[in-house]
Short mmCIF file of the C-alpha atoms (twelve columns), coordinates in Angstrom:
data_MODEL
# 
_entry.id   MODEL 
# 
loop_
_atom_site.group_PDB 
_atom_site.id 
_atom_site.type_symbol 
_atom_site.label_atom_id 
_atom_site.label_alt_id 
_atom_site.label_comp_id 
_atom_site.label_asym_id 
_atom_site.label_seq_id 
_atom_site.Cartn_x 
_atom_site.Cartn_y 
_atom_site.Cartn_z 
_atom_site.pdbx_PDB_model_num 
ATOM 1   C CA . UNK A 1   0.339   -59.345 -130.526 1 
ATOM 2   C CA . UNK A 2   -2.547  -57.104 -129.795 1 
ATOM 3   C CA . UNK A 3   -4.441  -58.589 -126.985 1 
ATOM 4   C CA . UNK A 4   -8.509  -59.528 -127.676 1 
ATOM 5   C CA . UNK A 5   -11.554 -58.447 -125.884 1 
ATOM 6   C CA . UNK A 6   -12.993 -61.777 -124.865 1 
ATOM 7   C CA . UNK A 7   -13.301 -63.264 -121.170 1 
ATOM 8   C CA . UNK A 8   -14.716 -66.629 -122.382 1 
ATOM 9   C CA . UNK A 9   -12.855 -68.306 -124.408 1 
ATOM 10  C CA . UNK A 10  -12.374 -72.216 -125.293 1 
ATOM 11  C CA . UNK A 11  -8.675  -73.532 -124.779 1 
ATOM 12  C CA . UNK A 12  -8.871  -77.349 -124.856 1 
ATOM 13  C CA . UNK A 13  -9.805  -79.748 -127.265 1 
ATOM 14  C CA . UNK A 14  -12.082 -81.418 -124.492 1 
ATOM 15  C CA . UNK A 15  -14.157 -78.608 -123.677 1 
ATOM 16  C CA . UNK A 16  -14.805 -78.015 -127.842 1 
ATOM 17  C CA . UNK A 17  -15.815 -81.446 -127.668 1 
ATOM 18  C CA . UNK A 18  -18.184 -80.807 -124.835 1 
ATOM 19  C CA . UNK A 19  -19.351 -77.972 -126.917 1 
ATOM 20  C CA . UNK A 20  -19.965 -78.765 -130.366 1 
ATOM 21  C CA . UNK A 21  -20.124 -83.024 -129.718 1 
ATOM 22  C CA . UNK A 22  -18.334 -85.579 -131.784 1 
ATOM 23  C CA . UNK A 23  -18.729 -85.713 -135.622 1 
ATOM 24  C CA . UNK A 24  -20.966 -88.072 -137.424 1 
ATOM 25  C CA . UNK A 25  -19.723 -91.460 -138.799 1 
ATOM 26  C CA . UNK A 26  -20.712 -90.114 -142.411 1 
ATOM 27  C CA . UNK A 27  -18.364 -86.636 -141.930 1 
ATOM 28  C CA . UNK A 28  -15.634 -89.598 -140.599 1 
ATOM 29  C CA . UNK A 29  -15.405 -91.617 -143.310 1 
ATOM 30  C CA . UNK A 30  -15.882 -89.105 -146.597 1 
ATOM 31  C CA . UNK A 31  -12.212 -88.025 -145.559 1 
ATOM 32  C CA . UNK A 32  -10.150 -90.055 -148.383 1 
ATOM 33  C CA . UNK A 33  -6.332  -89.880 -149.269 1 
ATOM 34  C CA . UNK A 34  -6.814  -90.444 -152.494 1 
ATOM 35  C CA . UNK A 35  -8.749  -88.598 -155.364 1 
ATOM 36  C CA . UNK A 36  -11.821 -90.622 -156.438 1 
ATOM 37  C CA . UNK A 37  -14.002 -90.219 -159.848 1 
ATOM 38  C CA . UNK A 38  -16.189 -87.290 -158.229 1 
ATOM 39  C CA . UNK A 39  -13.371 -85.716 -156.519 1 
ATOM 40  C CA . UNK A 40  -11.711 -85.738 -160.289 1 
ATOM 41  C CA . UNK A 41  -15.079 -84.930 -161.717 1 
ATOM 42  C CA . UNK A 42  -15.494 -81.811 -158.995 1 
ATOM 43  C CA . UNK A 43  -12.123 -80.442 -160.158 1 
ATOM 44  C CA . UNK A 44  -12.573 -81.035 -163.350 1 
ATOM 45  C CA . UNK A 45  -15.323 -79.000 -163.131 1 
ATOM 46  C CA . UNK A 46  -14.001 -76.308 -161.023 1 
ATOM 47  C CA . UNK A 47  -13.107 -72.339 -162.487 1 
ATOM 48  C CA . UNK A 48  -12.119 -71.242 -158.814 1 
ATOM 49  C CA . UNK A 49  -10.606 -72.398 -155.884 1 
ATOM 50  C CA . UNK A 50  -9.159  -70.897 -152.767 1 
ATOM 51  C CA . UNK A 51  -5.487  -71.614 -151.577 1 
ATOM 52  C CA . UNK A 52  -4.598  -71.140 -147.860 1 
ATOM 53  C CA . UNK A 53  -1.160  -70.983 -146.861 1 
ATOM 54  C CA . UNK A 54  1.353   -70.152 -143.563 1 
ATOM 55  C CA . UNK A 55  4.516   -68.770 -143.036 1 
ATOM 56  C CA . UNK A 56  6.939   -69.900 -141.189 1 
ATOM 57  C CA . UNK A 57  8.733   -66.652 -139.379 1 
ATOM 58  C CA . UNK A 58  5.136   -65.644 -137.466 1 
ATOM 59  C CA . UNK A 59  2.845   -68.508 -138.040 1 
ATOM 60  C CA . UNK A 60  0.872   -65.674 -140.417 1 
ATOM 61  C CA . UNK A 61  -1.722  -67.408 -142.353 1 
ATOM 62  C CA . UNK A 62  -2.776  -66.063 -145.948 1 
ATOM 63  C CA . UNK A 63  -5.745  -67.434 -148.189 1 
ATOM 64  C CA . UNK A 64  -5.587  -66.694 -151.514 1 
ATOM 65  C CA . UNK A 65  -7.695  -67.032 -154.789 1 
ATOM 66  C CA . UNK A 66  -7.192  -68.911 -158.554 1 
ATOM 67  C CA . UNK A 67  -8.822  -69.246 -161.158 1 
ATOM 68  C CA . UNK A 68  -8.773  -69.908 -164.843 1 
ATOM 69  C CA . UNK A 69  -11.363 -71.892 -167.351 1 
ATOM 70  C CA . UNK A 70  -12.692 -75.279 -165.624 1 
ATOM 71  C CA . UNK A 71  -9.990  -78.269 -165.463 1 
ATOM 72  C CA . UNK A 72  -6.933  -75.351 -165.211 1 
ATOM 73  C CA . UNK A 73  -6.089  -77.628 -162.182 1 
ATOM 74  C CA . UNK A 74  -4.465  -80.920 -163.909 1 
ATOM 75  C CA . UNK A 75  -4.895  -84.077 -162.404 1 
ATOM 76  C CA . UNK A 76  -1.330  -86.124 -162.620 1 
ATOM 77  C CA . UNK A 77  -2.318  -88.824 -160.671 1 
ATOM 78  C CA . UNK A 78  -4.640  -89.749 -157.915 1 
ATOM 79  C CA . UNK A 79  -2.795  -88.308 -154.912 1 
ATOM 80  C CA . UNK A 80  -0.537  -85.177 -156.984 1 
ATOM 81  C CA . UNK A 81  -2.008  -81.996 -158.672 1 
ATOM 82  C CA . UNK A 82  -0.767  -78.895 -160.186 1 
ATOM 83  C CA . UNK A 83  -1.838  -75.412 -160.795 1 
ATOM 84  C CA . UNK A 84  -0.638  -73.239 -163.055 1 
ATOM 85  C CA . UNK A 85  0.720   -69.777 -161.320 1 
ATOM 86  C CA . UNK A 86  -0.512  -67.126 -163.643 1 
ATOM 87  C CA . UNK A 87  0.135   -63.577 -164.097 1 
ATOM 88  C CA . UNK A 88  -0.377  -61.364 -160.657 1 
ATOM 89  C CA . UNK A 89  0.463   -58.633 -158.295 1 
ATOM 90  C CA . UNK A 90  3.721   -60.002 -157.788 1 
ATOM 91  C CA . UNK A 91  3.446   -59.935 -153.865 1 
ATOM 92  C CA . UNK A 92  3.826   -64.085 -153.923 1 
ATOM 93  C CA . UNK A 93  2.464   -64.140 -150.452 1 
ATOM 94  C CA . UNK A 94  1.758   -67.988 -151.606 1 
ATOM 95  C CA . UNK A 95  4.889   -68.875 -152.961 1 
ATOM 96  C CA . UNK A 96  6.755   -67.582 -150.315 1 
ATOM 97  C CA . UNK A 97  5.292   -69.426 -147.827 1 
ATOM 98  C CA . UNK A 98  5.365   -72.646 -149.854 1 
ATOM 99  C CA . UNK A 99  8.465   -72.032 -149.561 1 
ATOM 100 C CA . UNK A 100 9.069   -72.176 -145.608 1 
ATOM 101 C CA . UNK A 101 5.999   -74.563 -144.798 1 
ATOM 102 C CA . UNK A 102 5.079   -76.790 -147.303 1 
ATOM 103 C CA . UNK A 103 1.311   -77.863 -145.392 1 
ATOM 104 C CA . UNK A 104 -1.345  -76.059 -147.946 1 
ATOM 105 C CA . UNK A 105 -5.304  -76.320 -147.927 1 
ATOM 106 C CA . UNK A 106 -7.344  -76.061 -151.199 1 
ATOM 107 C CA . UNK A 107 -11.167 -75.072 -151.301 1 
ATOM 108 C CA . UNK A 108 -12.863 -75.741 -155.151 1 
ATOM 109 C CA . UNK A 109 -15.881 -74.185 -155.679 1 
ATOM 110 C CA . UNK A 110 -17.657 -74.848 -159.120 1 
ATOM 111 C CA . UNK A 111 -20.526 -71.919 -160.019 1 
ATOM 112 C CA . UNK A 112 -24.185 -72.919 -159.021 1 
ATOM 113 C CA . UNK A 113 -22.699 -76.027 -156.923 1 
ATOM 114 C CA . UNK A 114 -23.498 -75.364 -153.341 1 
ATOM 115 C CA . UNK A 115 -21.273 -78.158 -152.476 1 
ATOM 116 C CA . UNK A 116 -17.529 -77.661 -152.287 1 
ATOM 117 C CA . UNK A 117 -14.173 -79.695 -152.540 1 
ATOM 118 C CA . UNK A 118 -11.354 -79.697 -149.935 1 
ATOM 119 C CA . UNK A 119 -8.371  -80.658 -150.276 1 
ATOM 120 C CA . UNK A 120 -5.102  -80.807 -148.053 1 
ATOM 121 C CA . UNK A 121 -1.511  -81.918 -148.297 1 
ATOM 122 C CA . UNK A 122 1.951   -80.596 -149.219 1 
ATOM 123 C CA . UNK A 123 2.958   -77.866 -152.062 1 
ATOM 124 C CA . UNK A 124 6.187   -77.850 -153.979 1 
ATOM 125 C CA . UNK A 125 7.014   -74.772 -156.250 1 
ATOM 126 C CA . UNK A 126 7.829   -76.633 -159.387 1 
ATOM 127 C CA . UNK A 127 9.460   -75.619 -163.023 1 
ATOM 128 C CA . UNK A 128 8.944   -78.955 -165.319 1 
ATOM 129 C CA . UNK A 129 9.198   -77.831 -168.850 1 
ATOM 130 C CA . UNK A 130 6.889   -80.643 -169.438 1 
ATOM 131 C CA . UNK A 131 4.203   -79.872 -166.950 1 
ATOM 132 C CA . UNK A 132 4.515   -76.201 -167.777 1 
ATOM 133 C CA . UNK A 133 3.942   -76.929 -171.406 1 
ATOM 134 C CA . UNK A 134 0.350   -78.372 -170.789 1 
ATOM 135 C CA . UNK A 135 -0.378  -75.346 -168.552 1 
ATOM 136 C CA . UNK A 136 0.138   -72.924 -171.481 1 
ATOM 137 C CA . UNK A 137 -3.070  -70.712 -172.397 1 
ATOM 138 C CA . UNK A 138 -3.646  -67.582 -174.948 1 
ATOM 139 C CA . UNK A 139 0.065   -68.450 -175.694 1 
ATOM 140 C CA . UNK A 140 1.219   -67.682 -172.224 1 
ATOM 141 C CA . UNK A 141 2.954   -70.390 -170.272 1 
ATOM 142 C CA . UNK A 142 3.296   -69.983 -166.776 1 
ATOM 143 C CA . UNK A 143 7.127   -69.420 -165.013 1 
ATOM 144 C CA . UNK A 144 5.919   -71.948 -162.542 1 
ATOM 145 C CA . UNK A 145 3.212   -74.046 -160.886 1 
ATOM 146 C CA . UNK A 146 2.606   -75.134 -157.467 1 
ATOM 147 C CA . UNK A 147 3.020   -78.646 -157.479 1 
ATOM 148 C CA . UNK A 148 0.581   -80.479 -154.653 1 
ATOM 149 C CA . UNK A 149 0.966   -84.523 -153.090 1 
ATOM 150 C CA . UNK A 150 -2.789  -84.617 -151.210 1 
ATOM 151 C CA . UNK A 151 -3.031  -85.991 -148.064 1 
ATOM 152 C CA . UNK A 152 -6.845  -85.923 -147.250 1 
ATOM 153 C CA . UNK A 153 -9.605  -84.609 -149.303 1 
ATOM 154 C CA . UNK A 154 -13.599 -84.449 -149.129 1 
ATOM 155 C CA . UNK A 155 -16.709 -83.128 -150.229 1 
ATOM 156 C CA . UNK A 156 -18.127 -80.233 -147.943 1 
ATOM 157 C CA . UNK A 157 -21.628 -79.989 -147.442 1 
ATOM 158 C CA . UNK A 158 -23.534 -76.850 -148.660 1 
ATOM 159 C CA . UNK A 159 -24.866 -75.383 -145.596 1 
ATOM 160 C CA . UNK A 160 -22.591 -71.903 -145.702 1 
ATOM 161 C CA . UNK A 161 -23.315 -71.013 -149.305 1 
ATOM 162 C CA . UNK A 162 -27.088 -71.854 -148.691 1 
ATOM 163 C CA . UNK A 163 -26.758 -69.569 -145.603 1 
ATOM 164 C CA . UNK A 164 -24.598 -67.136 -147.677 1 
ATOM 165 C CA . UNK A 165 -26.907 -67.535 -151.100 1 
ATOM 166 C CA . UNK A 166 -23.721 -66.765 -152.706 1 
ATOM 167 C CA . UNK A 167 -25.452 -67.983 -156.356 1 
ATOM 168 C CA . UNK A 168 -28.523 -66.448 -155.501 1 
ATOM 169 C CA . UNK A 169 -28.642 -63.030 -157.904 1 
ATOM 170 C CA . UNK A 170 -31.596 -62.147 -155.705 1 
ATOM 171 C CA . UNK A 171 -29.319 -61.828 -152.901 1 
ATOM 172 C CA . UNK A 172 -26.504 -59.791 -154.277 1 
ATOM 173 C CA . UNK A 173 -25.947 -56.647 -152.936 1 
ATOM 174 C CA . UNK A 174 -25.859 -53.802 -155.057 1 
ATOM 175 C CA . UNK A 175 -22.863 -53.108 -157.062 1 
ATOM 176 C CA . UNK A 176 -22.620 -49.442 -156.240 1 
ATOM 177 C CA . UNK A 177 -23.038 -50.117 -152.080 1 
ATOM 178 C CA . UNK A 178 -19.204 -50.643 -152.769 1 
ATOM 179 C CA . UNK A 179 -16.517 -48.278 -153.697 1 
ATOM 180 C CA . UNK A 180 -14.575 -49.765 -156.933 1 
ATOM 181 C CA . UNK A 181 -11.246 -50.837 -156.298 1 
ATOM 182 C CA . UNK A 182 -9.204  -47.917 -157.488 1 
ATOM 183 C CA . UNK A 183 -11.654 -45.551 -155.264 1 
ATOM 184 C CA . UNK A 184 -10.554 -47.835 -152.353 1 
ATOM 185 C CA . UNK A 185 -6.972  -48.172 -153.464 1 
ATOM 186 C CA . UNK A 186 -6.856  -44.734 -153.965 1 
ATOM 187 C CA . UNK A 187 -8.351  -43.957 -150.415 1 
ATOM 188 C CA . UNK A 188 -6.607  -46.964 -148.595 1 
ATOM 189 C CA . UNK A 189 -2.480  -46.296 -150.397 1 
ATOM 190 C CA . UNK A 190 -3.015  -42.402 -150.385 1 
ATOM 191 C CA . UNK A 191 0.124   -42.404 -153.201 1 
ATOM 192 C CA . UNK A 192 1.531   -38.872 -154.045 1 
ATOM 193 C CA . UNK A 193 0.662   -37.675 -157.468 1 
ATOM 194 C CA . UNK A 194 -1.745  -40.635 -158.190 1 
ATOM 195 C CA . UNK A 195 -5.372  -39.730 -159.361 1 
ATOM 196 C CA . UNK A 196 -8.413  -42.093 -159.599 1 
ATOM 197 C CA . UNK A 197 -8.094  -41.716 -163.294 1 
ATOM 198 C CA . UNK A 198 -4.640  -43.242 -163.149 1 
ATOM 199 C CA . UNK A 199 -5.786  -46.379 -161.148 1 
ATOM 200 C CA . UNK A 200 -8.487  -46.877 -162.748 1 
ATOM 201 C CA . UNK A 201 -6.592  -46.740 -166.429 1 
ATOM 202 C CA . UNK A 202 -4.067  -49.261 -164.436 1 
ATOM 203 C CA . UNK A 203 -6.075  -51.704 -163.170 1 
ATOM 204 C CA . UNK A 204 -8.495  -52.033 -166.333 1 
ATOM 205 C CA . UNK A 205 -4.974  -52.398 -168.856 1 
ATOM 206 C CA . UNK A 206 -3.856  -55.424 -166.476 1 
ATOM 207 C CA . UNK A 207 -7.316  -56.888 -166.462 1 
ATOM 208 C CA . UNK A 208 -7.654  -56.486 -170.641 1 
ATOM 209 C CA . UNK A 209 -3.627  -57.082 -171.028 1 
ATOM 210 C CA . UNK A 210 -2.126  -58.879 -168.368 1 
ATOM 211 C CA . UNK A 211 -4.458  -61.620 -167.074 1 
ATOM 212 C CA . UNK A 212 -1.911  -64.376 -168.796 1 
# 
């Protein structure tokens, strides 16, 4: 492990404490087990959501995205969801460390909502025919979903996305400060007897082709 540059770091849950102070009673007692109305209402609502993930080899945490058309997450009961695992990259950096530790965080996000949903508990990799079924979109059903029993969940306040003015088109940066992502693929893979034109044809056939 490469060692870090700081001399002053915290190593006890005391001296955070001593730090930061204790949380509110109202941060205390938002943290449910169970999915209420607005939690189901919040998902409902929710195109996006972020899904964070560790292995189990080098305690390597990954955080990855979803998303599909609002309500794509279905709601089985109050403590059980499941999301469909679409078409992708194939890496399953998620699914394979479902697969050696179950513990999995959720973060919805729904657009112009500053607010956001979290939600944490256990994952399962799951293949119901049944469940699958209901998942099925543009005539694509998923090979699997990733089954999830929740064992806390609550609404997070909006103070980062008012800091970040993520839905603010005023503050977006412009498009062309970035490279695309076949110019940084490109630069980043350096692949023998791969041109831009190539990546670029690539990426833009398994966003119009392959996104099911």
């Amino acid at each position: 492990m490469k060692a870090h540059p700081f001399t002053n770091v915290i190593t006890s849950q005391a001296e955070l404490r001593d730090l930061v102070g204790e949380p509110s009673e109202l941060s205390l007692k938002k943290e449910q087990q169970t999915l209420d109305a607005h939690c189901r209402a919040f998902i409902a609502l929710s195109p996006f959501l972020t899904i964070g993930t560790m292995d189990a080899v080098n305690g390597w945490c990954d955080v990855s995205p979803r998303g599909d058309a609002p309500g794509f997450v279905q709601i089985l009961d109050d403590q059980t969801l499941l999301i469909p695992e679409r078409s992708g990259n194939r890496r399953v950096d998620t699914l394979r460390n479902i697969l050696q530790t179950p513990a999995i965080g959720l973060l919805f996000m729904v657009p112009g909502v500053e607010e956001t949903l979290r939600v944490n508990g256990r994952a399962w990799l799951v293949r119901d025919d049944e469940w699958l079924d209901r998942m099925t979109f543009q005539g694509k059903r998923p090979l699997l979903g990733i089954g999830i029993t929740i064992e806390e969940c609550f609404l997070q306040c909006a103070k980062a996305l008012k800091r970040s003015h993520l839905w603010n088109p005023a503050h977006w940066p412009e498009r062309s400060r970035l490279p695309s992502l076949a110019e940084m693929l490109l630069d980043q893979t350096k692949m023998p007897a791969t041109t831009l034109a190539d990546l670029e044809a690539g990426i833009l056939e398994s966003y119009t082709n392959r996104l099911y």
